[in-house]
C-alpha positions in Angstrom: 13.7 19.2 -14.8 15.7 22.2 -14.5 14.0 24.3 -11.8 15.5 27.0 -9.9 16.1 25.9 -5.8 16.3 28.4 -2.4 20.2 28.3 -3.4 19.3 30.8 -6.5 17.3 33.2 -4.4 18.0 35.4 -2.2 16.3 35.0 0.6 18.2 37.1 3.1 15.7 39.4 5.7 12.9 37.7 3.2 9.4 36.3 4.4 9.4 33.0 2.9 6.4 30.7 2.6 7.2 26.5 2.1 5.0 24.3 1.7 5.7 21.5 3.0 4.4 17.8 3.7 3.9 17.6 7.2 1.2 15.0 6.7 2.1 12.5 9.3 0.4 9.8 11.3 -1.2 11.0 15.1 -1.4 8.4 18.0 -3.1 10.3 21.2 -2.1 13.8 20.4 1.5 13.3 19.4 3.3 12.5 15.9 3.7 8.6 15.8 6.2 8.8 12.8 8.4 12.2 11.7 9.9 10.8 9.2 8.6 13.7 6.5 8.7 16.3 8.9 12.7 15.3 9.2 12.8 15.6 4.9 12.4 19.1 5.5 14.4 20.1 7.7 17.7 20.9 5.4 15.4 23.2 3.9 14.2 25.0 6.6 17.8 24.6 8.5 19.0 26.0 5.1 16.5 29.0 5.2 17.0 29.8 9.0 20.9 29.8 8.8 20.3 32.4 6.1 18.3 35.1 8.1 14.9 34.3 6.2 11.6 34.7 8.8 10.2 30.9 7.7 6.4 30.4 7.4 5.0 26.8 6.5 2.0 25.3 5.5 0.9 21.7 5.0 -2.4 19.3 4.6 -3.1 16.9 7.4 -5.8 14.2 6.9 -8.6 14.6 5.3 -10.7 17.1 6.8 -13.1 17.5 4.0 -13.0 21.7 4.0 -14.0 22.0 7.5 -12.2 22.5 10.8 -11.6 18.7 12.5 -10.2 19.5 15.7 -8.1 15.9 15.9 -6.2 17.3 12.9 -4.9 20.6 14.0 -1.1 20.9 13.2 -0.4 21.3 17.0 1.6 18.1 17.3 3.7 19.2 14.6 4.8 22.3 15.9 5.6 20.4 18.7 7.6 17.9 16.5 9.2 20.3 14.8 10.1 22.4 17.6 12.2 19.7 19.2 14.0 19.2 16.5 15.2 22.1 15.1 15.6 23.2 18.7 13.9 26.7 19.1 10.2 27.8 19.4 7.4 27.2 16.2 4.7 28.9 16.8 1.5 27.4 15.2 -1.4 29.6 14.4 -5.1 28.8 14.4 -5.6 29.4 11.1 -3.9 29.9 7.6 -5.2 33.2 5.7 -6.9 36.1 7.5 -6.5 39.3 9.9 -4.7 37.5 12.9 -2.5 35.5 10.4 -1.4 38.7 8.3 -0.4 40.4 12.0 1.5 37.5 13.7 3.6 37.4 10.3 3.8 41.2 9.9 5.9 41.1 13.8 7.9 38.0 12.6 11.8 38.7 12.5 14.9 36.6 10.7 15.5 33.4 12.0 12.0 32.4 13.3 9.2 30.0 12.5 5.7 29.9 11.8 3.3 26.6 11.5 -0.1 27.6 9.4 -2.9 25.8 10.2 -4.5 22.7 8.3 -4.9 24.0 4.2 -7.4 21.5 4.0 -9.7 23.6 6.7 -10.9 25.2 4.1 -12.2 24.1 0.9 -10.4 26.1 -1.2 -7.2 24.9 -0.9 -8.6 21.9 -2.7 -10.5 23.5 -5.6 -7.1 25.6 -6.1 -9.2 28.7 -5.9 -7.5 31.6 -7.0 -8.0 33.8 -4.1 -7.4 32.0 -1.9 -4.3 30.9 -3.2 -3.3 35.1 -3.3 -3.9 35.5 0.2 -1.5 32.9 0.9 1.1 34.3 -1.0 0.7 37.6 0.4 1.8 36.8 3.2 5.6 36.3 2.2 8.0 37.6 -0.2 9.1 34.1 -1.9 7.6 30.7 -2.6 9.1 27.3 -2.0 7.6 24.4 -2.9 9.3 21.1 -0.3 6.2 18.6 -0.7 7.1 16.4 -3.2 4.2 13.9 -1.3 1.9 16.9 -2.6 3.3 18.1 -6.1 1.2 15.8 -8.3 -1.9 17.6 -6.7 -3.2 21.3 -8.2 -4.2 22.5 -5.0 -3.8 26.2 -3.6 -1.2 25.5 -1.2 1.0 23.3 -4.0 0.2 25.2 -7.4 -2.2 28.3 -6.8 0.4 30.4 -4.3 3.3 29.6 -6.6 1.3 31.3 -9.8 0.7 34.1 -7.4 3.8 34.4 -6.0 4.9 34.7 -9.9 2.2 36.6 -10.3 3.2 39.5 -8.0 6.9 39.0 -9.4 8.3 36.9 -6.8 10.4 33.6 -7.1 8.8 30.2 -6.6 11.4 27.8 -6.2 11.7 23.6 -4.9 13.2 22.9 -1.9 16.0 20.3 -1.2 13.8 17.6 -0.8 11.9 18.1 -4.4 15.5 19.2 -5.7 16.5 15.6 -4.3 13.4 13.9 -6.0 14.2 15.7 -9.3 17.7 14.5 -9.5 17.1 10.7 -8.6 13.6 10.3 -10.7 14.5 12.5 -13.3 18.0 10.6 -13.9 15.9 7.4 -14.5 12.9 8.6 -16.7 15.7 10.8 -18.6 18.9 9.1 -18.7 19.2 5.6 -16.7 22.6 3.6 -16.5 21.5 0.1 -17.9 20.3 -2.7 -17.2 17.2 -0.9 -15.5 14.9 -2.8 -14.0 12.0 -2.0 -12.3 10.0 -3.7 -10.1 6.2 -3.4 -9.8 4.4 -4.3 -6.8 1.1 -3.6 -5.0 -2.5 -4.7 -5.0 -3.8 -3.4 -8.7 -2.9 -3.1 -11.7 -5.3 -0.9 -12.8 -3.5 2.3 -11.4 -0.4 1.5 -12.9 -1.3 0.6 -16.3 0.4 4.2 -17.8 3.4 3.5 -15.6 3.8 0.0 -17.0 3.1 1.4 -20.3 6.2 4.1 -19.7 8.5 2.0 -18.2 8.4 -0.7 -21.3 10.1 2.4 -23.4 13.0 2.8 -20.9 13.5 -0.5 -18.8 14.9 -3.9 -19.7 13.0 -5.9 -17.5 9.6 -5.6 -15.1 9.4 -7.8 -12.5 6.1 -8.0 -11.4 4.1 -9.1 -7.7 1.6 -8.2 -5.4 -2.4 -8.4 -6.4 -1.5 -6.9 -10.0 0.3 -10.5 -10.9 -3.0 -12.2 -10.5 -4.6 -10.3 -13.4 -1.6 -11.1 -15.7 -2.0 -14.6 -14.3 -6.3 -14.6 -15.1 -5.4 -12.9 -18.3 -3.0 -16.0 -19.4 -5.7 -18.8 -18.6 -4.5 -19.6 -15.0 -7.5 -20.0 -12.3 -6.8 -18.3 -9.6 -9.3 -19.2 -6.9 -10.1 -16.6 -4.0 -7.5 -14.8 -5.1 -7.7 -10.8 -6.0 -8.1 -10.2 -9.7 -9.3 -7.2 -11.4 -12.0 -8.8 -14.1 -11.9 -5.6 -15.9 -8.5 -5.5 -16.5 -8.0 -8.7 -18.2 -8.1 -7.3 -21.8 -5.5 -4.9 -20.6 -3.0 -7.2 -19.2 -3.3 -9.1 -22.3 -2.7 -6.6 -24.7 1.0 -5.6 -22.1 2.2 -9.0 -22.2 2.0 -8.7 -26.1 3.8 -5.4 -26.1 6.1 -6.6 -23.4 7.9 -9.0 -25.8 9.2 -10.9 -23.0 10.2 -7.7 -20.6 7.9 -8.7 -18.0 8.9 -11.0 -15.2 5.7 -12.7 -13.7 6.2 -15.0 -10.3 7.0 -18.5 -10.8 5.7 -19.9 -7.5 3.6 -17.8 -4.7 2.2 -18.3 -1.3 -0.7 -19.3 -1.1 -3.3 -19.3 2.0 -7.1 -20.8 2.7 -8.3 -17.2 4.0 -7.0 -13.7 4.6 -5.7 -14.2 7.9 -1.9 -14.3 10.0 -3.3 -17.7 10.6 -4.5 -19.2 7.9 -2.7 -22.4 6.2 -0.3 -22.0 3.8 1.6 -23.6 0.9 4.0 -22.4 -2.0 2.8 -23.8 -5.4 3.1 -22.8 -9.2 0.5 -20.0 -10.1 -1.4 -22.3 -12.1 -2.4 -24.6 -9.4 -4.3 -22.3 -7.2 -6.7 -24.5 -5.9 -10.3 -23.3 -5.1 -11.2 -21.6 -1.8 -7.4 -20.6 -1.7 -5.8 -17.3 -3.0 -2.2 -16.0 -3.9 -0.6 -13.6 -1.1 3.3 -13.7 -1.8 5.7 -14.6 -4.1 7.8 -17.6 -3.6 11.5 -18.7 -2.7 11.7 -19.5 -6.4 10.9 -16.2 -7.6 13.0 -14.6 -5.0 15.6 -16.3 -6.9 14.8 -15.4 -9.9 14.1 -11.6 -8.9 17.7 -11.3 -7.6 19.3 -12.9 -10.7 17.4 -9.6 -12.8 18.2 -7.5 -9.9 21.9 -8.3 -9.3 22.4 -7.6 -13.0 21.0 -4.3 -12.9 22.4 -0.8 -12.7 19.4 1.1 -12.2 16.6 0.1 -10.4 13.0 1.8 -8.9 10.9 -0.3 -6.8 7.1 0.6 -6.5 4.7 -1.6 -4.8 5.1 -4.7 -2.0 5.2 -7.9 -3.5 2.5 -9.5 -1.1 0.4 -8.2 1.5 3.1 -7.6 3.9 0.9 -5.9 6.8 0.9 -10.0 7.9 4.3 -11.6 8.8 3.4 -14.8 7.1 3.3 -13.1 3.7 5.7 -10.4 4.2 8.9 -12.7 3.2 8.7 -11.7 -0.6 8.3 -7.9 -0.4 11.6 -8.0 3.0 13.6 -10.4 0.6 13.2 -8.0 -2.6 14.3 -5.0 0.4 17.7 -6.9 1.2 18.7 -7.5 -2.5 18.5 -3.8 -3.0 20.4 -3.2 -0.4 23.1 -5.2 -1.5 23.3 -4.8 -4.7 26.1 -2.6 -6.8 23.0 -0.6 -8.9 21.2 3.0 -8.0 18.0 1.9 -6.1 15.2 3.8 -5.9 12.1 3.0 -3.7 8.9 4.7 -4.2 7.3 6.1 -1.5 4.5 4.5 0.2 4.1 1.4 0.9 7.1 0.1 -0.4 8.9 2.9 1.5 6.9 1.7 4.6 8.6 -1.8 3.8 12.3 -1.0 3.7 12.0 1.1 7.2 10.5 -1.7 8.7 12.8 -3.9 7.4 15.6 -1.6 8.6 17.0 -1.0 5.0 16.1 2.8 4.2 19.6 3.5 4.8 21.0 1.2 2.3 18.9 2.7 -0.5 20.2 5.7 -3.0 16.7 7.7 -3.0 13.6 6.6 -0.6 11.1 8.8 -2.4 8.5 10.7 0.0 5.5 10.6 -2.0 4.0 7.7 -3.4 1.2 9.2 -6.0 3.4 11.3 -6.8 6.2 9.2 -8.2 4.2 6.9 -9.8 3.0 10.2 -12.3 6.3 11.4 -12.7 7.5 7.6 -13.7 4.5 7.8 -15.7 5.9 10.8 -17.6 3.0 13.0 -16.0 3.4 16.5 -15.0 3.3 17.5 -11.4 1.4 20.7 -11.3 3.6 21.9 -8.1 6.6 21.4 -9.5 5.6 22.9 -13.4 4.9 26.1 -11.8 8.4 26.9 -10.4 10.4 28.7 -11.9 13.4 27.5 -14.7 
């Protein structure tokens, strides 16, 4: 996707209005994790160091349209103030009177941190006005919330149209410029062998992405809960373990039009109840016992995961490979981390939980692209549209 960035505006002396995704965990008042608030800050260093007056606005939680004092953006100013080292000042709200004067007195180089979009329920129904008072209050639009781009919301995709509208620029940030380039290389034009790996607990919401990938990969290896299904759908009983009855005639139907692309585990954990605690044992899928349920892939298909892998010169990882919340099952989806990080490929790791997994494992480093928006990668590696990136300009 060819979309113009801050680099092809001027935004000199300019109001300019980011959206950003500053939706970030809270622990007693104060951000527990910053990571997404530090993706943005090349873009608003960027935007600062070029004498534009720097208004942002994000979503935090789910506040359902009304004002939920636990998820004011207070914290983040905070946040953000400490790391870009000069004052944010964080208003109580993010359209009316008291916002349009605090911006009108704003000057070059200094920040402003709207209040919670989702305090009102229009940034969710992307109503249309709405969405124009937010772009009135700045002279250019950037869109930095890749986490946020696959959602049509008034904040993502309404203030862009009425930026554009009132013949302004709407433009991506670094961050979506950085998505772009690393997701867009391997829907578009991936160095082969790609492989992708599929993880997480259904495979119901990554049917379409399955269905894309076949076109473009040479091998899916598969784990996590969505395995089971494929496993159900192939005769195998599975126990307690998680399958998705309804899906059965689907994964069917993708292991016919696979043709031998899709890499299924050869042994898994398995444990006699969902618990840290519970006893385990590593057995061929098609000996789950009753009473007992599948919660990680084993050594074996470790082994045969980094063979594909290793062999590999693209690869995008969405999904854990077992429920790796517990340390007990958490082996598969840290061992799957480390070959990534050592192999001689371009890796890219969704966002979410698989994201989650190769921070805790240390590892985020070692990876070409660590997406920050989980939802949203899976649609774009669906081939989907992102309404908040669409909208920008070419």
């Amino acid at each position: 996707m060819n979309k113009k960035t801050i680099r092809d505006v001027d935004v000199r002396g300019k109001r300019v209005l980011v959206r950003v995704d500053f939706n970030v965990p809270l622990k007693e008042g104060e951000v527990a994790d910053d990571t997404r608030i530090e993706a943005a800050l090349p873009t608003i260093q960027y935007l600062l160091d070029n004498q534009a007056a720097v208004i942002l606005m994000s979503h935090l939680g789910r506040p359902k349209g009304q004002v939920v004092e636990e998820l004011r953006m207070d914290p983040v100013a905070e946040r953000l103030s400490e790391l870009v080292n000069r004052p944010v000042k964080k208003l109580d709200d993010c359209v009316g009177g008291s916002v349009e004067r605090a911006i009108e007195k704003m000057r070059p180089g200094e920040i402003i941190l709207l209040e919670n979009t989702r305090f009102h329920p229009e940034e969710k129904a992307n109503d249309s006005g709405f969405a124009a008072q937010l772009a009135a209050l700045a002279d250019v639009y950037v869109n930095d919330a890749f986490g946020a781009a696959h959602r049509a919301h008034a904040s993502t995709e309404g203030a862009a149209q009425a930026m554009r509208g009132k013949g302004g620029p709407a433009v991506a940030g670094f961050l979506v410029e950085k998505e772009l380039d690393f997701l867009g290389k391997a829907m578009e034009n991936p160095e082969h062998p790609f492989v992708a790996v599929l993880g997480g607990a259904k495979i119901s919401g990554k049917i379409a992405v399955i269905e894309s990938l076949l076109k473009r990969c040479d091998r899916i290896l598969i784990g996590g809960g969505m395995a089971n299904t494929f496993f159900k759908a192939m005769g195998f009983e599975m126990g307690d373990s998680l399958v998705e009855d309804d899906a059965i005639g689907t994964a069917k139907a993708l292991l016919e039009e696979a043709r031998g692309k899709l890499v299924l585990p050869v042994d898994v954990v398995i444990a006699d109840a969902f618990d840290n605690e519970a006893k385990t044992q590593v057995v061929a899928p098609d000996q789950v016992p009753s009473g007992w349920r599948i919660l990680d892939i084993g050594p074996k298909t470790v082994a045969t995961f980094k063979s594909a892998l290793e062999e590999a010169k693209t690869i995008t990882w969405n999904g854990p490979l077992g429920v790796f919340e517990m340390p007990v099952f958490a082996a598969g989806t840290f061992a799957v981390a480390r070959i990534l990080a050592d192999v001689d490929a371009t890796t890219i790791v969704g966002g979410g939980e698989s994201a989650a997994a190769v921070q805790q494992v240390g590892l985020a480093d070692e990876m070409s692209h660590v997406s920050t928006g989980g939802g949203a990668s899976l649609q774009f590696l669906e081939g989907k549209t992102l309404p908040g990136i669409s909208v920008l300009d070419e």
